[in-house]
OpenMM code with the backbone's topology and positions (N, CA, C; nanometers):
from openmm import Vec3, app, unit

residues = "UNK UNK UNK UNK UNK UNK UNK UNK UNK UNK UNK UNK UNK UNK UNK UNK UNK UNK UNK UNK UNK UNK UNK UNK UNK UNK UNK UNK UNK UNK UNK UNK UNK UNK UNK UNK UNK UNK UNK UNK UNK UNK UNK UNK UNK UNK UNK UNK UNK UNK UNK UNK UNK UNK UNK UNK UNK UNK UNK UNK UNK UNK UNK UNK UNK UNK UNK UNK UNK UNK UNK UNK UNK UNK UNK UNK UNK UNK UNK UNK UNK UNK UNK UNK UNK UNK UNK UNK UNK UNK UNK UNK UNK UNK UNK UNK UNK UNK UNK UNK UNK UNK UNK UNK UNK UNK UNK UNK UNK UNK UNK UNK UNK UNK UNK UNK UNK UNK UNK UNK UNK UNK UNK UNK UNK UNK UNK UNK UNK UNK UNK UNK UNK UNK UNK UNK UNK UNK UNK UNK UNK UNK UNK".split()
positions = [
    Vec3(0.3287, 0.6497, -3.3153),
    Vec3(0.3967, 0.7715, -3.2813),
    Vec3(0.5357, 0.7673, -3.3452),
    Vec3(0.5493, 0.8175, -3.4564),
    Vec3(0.6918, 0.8626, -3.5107),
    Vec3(0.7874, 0.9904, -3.3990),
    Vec3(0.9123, 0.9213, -3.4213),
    Vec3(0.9954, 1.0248, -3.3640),
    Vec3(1.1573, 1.0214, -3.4459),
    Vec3(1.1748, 1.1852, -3.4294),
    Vec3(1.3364, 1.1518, -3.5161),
    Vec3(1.4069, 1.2347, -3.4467),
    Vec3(1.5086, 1.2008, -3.4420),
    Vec3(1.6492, 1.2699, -3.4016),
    Vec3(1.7489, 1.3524, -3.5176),
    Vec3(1.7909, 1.4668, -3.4210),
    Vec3(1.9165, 1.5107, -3.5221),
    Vec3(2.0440, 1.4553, -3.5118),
    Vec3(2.1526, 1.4552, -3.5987),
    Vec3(2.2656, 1.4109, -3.6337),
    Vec3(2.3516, 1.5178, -3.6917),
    Vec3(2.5130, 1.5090, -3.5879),
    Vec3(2.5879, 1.6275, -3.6720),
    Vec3(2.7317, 1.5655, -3.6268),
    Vec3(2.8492, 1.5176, -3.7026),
    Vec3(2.9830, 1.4708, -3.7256),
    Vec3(2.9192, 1.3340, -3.6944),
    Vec3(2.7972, 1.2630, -3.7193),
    Vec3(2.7970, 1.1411, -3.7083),
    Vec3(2.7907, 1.1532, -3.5640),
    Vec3(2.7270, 1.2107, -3.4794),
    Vec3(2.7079, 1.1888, -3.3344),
    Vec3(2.5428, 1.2637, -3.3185),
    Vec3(2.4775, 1.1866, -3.2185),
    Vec3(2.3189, 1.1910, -3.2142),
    Vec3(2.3064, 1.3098, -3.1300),
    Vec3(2.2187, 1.3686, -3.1680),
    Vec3(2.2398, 1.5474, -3.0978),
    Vec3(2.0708, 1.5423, -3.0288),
    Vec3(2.0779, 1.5919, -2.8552),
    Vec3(1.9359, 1.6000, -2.7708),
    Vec3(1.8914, 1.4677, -2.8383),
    Vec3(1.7552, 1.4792, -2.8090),
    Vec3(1.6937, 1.3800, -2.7560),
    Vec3(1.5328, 1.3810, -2.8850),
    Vec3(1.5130, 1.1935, -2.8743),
    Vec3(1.4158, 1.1818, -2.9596),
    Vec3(1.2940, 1.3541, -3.0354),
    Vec3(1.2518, 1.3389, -3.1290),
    Vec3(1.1364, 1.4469, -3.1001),
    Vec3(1.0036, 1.4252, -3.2019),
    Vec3(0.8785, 1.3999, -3.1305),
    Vec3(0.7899, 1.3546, -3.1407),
    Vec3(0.7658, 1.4285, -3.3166),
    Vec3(0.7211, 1.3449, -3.4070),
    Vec3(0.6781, 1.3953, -3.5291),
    Vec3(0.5793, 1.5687, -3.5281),
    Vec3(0.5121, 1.5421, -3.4549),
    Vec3(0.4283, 1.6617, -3.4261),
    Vec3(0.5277, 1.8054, -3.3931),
    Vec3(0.6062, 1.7593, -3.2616),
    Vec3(0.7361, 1.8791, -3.2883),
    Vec3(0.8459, 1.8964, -3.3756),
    Vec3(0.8581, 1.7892, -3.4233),
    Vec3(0.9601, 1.8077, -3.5398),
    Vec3(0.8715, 1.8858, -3.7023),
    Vec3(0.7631, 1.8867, -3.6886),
    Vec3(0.7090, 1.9013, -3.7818),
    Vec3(0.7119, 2.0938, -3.7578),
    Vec3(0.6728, 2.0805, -3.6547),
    Vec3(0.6444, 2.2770, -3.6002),
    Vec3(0.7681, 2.3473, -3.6109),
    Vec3(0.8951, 2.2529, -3.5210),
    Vec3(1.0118, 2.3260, -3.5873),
    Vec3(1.1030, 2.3291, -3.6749),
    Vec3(1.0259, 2.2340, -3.7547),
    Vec3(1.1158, 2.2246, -3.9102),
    Vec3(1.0045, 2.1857, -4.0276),
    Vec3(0.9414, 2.3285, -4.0228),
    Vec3(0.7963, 2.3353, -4.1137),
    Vec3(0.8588, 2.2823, -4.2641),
    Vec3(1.0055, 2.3255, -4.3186),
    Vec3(1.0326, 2.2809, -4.4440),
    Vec3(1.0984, 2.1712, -4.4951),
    Vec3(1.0802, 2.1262, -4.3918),
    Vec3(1.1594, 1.9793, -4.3924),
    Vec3(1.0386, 1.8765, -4.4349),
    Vec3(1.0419, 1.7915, -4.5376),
    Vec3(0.9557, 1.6780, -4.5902),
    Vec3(1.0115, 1.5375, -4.5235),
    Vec3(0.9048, 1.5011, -4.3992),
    Vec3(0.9296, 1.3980, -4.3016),
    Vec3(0.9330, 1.2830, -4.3973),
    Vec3(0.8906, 1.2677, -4.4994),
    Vec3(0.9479, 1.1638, -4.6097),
    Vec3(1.0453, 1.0854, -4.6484),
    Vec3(1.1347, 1.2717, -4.6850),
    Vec3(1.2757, 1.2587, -4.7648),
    Vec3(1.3138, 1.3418, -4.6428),
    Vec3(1.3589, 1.2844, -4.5530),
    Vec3(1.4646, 1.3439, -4.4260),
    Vec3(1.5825, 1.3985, -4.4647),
    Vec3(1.6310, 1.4980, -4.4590),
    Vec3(1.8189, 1.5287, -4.4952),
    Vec3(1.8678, 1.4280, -4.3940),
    Vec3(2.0128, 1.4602, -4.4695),
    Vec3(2.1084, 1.3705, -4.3968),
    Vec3(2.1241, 1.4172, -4.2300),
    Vec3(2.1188, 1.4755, -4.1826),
    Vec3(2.1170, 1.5268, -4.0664),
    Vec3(1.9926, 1.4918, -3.9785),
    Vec3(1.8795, 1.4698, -4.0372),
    Vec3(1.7611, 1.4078, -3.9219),
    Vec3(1.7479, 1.2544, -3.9733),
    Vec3(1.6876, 1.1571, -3.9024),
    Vec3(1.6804, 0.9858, -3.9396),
    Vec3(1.5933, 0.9528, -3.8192),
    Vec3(1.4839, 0.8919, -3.8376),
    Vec3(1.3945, 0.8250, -3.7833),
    Vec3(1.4446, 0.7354, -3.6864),
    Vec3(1.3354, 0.7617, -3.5344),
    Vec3(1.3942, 0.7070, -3.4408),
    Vec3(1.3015, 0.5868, -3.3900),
    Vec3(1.3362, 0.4720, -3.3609),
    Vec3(1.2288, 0.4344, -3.2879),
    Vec3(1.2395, 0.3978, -3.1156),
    Vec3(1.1352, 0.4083, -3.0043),
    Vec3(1.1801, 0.3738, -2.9080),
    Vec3(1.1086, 0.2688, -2.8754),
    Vec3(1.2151, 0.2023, -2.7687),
    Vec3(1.1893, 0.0865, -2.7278),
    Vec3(1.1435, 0.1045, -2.5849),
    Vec3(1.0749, 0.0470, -2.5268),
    Vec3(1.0622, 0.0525, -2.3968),
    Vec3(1.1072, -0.0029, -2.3334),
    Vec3(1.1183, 0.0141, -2.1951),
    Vec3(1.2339, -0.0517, -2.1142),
    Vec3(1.1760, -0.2051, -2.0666),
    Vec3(1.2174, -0.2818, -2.0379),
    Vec3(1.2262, -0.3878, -2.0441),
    Vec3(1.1503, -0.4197, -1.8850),
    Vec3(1.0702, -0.5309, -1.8705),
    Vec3(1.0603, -0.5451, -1.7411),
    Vec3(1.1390, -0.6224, -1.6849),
    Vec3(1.1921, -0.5823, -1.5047),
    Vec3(1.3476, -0.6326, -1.4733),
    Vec3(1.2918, -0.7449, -1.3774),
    Vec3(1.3092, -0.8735, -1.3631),
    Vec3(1.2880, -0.9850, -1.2869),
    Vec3(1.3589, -0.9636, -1.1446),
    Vec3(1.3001, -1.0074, -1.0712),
    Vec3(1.3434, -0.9841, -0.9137),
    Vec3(1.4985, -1.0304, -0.9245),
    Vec3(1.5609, -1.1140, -1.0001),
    Vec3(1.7193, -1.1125, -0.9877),
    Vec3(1.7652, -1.0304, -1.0561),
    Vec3(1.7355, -0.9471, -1.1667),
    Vec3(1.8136, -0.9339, -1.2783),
    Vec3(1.8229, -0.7375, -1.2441),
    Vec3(1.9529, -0.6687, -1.3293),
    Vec3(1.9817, -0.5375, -1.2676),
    Vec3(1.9606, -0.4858, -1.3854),
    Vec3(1.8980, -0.3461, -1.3937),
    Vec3(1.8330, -0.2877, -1.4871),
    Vec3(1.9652, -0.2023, -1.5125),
    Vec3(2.1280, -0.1496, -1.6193),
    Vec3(2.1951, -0.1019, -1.6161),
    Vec3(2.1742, -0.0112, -1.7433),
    Vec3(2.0920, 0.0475, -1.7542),
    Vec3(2.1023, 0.1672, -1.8507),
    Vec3(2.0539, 0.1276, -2.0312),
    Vec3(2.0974, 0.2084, -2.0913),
    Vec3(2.0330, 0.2205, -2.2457),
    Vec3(2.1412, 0.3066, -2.3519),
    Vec3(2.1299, 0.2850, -2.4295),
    Vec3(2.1937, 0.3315, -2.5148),
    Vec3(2.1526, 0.3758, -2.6654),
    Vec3(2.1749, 0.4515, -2.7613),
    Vec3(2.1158, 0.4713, -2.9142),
    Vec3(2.2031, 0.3664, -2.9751),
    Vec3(2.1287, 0.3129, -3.0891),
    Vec3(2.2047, 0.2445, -3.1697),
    Vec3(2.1430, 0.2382, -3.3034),
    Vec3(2.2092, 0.2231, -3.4077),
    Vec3(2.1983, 0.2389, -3.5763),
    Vec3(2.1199, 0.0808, -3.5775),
    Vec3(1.9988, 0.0340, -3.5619),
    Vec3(1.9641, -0.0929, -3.6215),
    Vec3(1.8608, -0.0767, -3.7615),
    Vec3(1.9317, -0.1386, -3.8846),
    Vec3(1.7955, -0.1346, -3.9969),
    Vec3(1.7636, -0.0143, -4.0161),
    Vec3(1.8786, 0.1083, -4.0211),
    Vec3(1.8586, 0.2268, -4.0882),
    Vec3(1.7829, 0.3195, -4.0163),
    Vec3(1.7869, 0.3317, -3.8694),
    Vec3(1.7140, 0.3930, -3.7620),
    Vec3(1.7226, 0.3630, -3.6186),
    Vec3(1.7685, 0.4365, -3.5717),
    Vec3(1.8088, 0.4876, -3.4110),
    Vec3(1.6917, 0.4271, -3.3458),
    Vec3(1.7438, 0.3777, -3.2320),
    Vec3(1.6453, 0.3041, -3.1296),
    Vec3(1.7470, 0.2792, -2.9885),
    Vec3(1.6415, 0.2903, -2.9008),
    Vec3(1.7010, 0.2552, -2.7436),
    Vec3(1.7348, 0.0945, -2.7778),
    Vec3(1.8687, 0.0494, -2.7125),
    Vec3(1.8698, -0.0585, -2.6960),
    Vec3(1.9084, -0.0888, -2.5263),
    Vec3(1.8070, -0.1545, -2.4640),
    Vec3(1.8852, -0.1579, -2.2769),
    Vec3(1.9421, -0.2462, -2.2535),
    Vec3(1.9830, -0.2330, -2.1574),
    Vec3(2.1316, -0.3374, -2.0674),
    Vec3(2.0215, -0.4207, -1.9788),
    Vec3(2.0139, -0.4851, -1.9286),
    Vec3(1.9984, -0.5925, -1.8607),
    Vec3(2.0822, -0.6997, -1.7946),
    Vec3(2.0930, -0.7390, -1.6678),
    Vec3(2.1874, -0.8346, -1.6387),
    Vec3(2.1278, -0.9134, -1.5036),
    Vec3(2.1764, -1.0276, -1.5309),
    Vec3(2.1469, -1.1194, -1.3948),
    Vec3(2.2336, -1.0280, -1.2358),
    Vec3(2.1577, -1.0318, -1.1173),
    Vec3(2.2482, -0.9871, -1.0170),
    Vec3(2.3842, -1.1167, -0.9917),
    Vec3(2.4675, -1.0574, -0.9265),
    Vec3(2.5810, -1.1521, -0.8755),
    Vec3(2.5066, -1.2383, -0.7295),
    Vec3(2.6061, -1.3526, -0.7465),
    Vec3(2.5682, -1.4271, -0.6176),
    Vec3(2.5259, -1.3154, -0.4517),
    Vec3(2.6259, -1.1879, -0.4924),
    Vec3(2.6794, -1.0814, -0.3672),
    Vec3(2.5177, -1.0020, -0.3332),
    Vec3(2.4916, -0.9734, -0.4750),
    Vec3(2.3759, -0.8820, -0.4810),
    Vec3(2.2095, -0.9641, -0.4703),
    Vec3(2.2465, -1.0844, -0.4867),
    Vec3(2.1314, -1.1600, -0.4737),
    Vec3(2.1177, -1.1424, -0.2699),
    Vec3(2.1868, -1.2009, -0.2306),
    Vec3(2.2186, -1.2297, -0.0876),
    Vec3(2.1842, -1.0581, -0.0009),
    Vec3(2.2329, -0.9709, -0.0695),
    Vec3(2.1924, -0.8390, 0.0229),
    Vec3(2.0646, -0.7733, -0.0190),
    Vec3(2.0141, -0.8199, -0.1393),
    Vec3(1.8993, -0.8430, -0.1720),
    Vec3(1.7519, -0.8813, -0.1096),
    Vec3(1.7925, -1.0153, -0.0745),
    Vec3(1.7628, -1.1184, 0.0523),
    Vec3(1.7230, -1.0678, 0.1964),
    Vec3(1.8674, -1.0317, 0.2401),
    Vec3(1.8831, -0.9649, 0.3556),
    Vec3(1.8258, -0.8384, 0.3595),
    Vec3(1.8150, -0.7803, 0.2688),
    Vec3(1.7366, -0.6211, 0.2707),
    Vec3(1.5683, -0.6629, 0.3681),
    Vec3(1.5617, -0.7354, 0.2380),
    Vec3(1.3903, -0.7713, 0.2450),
    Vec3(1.3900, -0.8640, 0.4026),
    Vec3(1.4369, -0.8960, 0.3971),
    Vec3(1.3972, -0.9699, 0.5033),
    Vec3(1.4188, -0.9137, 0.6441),
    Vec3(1.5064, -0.7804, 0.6525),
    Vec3(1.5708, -0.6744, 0.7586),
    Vec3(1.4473, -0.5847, 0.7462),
    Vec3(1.4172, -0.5525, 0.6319),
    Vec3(1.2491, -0.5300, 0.6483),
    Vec3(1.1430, -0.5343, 0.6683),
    Vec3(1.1267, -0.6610, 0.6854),
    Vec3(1.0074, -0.7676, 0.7215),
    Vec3(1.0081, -0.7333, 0.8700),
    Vec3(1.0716, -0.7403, 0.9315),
    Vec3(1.1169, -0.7017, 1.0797),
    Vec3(1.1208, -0.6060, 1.1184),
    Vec3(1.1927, -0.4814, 1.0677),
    Vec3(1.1510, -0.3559, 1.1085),
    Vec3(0.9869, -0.2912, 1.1121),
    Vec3(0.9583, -0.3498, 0.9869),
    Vec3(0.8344, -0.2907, 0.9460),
    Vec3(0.6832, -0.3422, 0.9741),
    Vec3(0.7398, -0.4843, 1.0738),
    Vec3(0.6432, -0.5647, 1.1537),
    Vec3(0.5635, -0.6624, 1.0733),
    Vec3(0.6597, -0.7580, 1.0102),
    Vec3(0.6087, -0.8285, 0.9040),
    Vec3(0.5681, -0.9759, 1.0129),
    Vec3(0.4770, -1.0377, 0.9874),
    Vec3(0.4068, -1.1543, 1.0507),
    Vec3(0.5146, -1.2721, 1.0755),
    Vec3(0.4876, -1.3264, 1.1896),
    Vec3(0.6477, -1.4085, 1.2480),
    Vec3(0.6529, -1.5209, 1.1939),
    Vec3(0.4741, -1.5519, 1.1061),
    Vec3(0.4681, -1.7089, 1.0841),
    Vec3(0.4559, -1.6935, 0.9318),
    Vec3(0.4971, -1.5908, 0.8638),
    Vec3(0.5443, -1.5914, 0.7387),
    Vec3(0.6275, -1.6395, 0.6776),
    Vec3(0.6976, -1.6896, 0.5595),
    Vec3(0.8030, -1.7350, 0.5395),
    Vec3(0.8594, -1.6455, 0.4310),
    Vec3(0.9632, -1.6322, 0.4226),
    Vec3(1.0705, -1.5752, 0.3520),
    Vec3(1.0886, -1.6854, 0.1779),
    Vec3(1.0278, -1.6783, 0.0802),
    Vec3(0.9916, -1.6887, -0.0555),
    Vec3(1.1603, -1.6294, -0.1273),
    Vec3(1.2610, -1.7606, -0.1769),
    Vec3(1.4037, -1.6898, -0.2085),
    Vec3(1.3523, -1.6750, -0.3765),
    Vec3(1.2439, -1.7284, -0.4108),
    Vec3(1.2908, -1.7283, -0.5375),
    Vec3(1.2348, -1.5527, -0.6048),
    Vec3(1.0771, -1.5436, -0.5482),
    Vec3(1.0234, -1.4256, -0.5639),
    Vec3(1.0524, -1.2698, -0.4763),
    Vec3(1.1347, -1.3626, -0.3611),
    Vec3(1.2224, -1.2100, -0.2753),
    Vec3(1.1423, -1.1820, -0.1868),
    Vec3(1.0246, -1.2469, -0.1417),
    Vec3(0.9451, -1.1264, -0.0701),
    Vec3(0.8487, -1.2486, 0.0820),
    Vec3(0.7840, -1.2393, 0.1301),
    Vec3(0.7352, -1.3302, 0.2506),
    Vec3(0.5752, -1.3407, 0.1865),
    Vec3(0.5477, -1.4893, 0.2146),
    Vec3(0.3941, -1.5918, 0.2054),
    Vec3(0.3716, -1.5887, 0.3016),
    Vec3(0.2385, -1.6451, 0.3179),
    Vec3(0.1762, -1.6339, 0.4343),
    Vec3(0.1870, -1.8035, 0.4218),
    Vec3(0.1234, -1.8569, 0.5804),
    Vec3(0.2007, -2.0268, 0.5304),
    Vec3(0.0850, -2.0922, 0.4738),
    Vec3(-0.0238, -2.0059, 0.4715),
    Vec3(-0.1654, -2.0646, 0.4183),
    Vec3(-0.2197, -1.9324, 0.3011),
    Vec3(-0.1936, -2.0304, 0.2042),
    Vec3(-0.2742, -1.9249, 0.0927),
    Vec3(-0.3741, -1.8685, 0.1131),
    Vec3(-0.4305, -1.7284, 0.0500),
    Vec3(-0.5274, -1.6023, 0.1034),
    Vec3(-0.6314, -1.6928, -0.0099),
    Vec3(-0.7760, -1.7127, 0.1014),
    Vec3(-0.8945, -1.7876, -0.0324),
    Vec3(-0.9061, -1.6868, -0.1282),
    Vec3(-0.9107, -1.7941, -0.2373),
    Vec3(-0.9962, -1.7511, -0.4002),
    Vec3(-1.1143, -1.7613, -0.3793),
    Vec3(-1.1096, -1.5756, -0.3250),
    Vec3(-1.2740, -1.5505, -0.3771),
    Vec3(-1.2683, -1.3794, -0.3418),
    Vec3(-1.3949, -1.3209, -0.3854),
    Vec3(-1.4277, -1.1753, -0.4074),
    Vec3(-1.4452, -1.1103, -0.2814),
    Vec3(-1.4590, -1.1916, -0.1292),
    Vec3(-1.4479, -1.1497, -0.0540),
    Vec3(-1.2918, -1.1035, 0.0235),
    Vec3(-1.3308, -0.9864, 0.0816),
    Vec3(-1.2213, -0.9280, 0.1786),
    Vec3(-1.1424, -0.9818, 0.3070),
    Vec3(-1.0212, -1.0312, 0.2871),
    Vec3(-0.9389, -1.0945, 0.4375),
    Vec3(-0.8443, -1.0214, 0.4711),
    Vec3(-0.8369, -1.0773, 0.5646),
    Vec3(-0.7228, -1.0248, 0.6765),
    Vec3(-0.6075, -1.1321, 0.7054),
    Vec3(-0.5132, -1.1202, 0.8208),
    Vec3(-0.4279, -1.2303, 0.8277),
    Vec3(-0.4892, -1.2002, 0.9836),
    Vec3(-0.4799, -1.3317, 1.0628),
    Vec3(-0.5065, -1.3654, 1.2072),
    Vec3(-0.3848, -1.4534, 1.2181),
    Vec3(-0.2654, -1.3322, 1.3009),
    Vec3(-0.1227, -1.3659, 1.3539),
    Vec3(-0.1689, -1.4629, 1.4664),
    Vec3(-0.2346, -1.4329, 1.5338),
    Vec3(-0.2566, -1.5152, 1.6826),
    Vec3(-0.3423, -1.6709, 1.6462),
    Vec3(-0.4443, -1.6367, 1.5263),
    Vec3(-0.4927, -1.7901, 1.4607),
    Vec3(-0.4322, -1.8992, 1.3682),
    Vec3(-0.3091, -1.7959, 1.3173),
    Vec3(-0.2572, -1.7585, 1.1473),
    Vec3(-0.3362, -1.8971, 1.0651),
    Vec3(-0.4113, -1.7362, 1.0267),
    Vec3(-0.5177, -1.7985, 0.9319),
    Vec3(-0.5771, -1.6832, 0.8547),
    Vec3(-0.6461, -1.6560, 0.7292),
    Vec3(-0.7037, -1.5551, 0.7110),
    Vec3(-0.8232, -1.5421, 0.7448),
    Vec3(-0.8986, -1.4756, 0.7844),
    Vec3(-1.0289, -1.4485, 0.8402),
    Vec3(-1.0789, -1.2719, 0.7277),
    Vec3(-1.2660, -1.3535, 0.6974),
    Vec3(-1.3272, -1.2950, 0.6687),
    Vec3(-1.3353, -1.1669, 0.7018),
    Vec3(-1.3340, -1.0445, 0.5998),
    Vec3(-1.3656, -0.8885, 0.6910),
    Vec3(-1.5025, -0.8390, 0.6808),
    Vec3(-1.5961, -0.8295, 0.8189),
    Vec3(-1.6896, -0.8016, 0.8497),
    Vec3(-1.7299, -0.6867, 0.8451),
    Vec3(-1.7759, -0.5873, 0.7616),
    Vec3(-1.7940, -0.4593, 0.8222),
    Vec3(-1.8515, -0.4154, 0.9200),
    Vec3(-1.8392, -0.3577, 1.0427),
    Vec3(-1.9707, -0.3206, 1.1241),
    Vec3(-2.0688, -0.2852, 1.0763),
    Vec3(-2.1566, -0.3552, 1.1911),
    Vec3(-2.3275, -0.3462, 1.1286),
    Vec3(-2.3631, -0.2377, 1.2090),
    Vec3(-2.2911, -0.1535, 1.2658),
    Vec3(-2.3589, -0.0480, 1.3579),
    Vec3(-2.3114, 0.0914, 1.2933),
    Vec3(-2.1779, 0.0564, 1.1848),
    Vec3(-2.1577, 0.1830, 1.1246),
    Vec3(-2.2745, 0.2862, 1.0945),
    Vec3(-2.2510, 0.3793, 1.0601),
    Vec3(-2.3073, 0.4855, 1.0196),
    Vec3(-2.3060, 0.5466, 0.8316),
    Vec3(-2.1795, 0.4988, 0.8711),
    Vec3(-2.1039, 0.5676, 0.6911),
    Vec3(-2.0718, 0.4382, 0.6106),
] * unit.nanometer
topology = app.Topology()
chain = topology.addChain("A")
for resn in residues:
    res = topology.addResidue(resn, chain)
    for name in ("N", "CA", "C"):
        topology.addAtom(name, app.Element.getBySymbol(name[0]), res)
């Protein structure tokens, strides 16, 4: 998928536009030999953000003779790690998260204290056994 942008005093004008529309509204323009005013864009996709790290925006930039997203990325602060933490875990509680779970700092989120079996069958968690247990469908269903 080609895309190009316009250009006017050397500043990037709206937003990428797919070859197919650039082609419809600038029937005499040869996507080849671009004037100085349009230049091939490429985009980047956004980056995937790791449970510490803060996703801060994007920007255009001139790399190798063509416009492209470049994004921000950053580790959180000690501050933002910690309310981070505390979010999830103020959640776990409101939202009736299992008492014999544990709180996981590196991935952010609560384990169960016994891994869920590897296999194709369906479990549950048993708070009162804590254990996972097999899901049975009723044999008296209907549907």
């Amino acid at each position: 998928m080609k895309l190009y942008i316009k250009i006017e005093n050397g500043q990037l004008i709206d937003h990428p536009m797919l070859e197919e529309n650039f082609i419809q509204a600038f029937p005499d323009i040869d996507v080849n030999n671009l004037p100085s005013n349009f230049i091939e864009f490429v985009r980047k996709p956004r980056p995937f953000i790791d449970t510490y790290k803060v996703y801060d925006g994007f920007h255009y930039e001139l790399i190798d003779g063509v416009y492209t997203d470049v994004h921000h990325v950053r580790d959180m602060t000690d501050e933002e790690k910690i309310e981070k933490q505390n979010k999830a875990k103020s959640n776990w509680i409101i939202y009736g998260g299992y008492k014999s779970w544990v709180f996981d700092e590196e991935t952010c989120t609560f384990a169960p204290p016994i891994p869920k079996p590897d296999s194709y069958k369906l479990y549950y968690w048993n708070e009162d056994t804590v254990s996972w247990v097999e899901f049975q469908p009723d044999a008296t269903s209907t549907s």
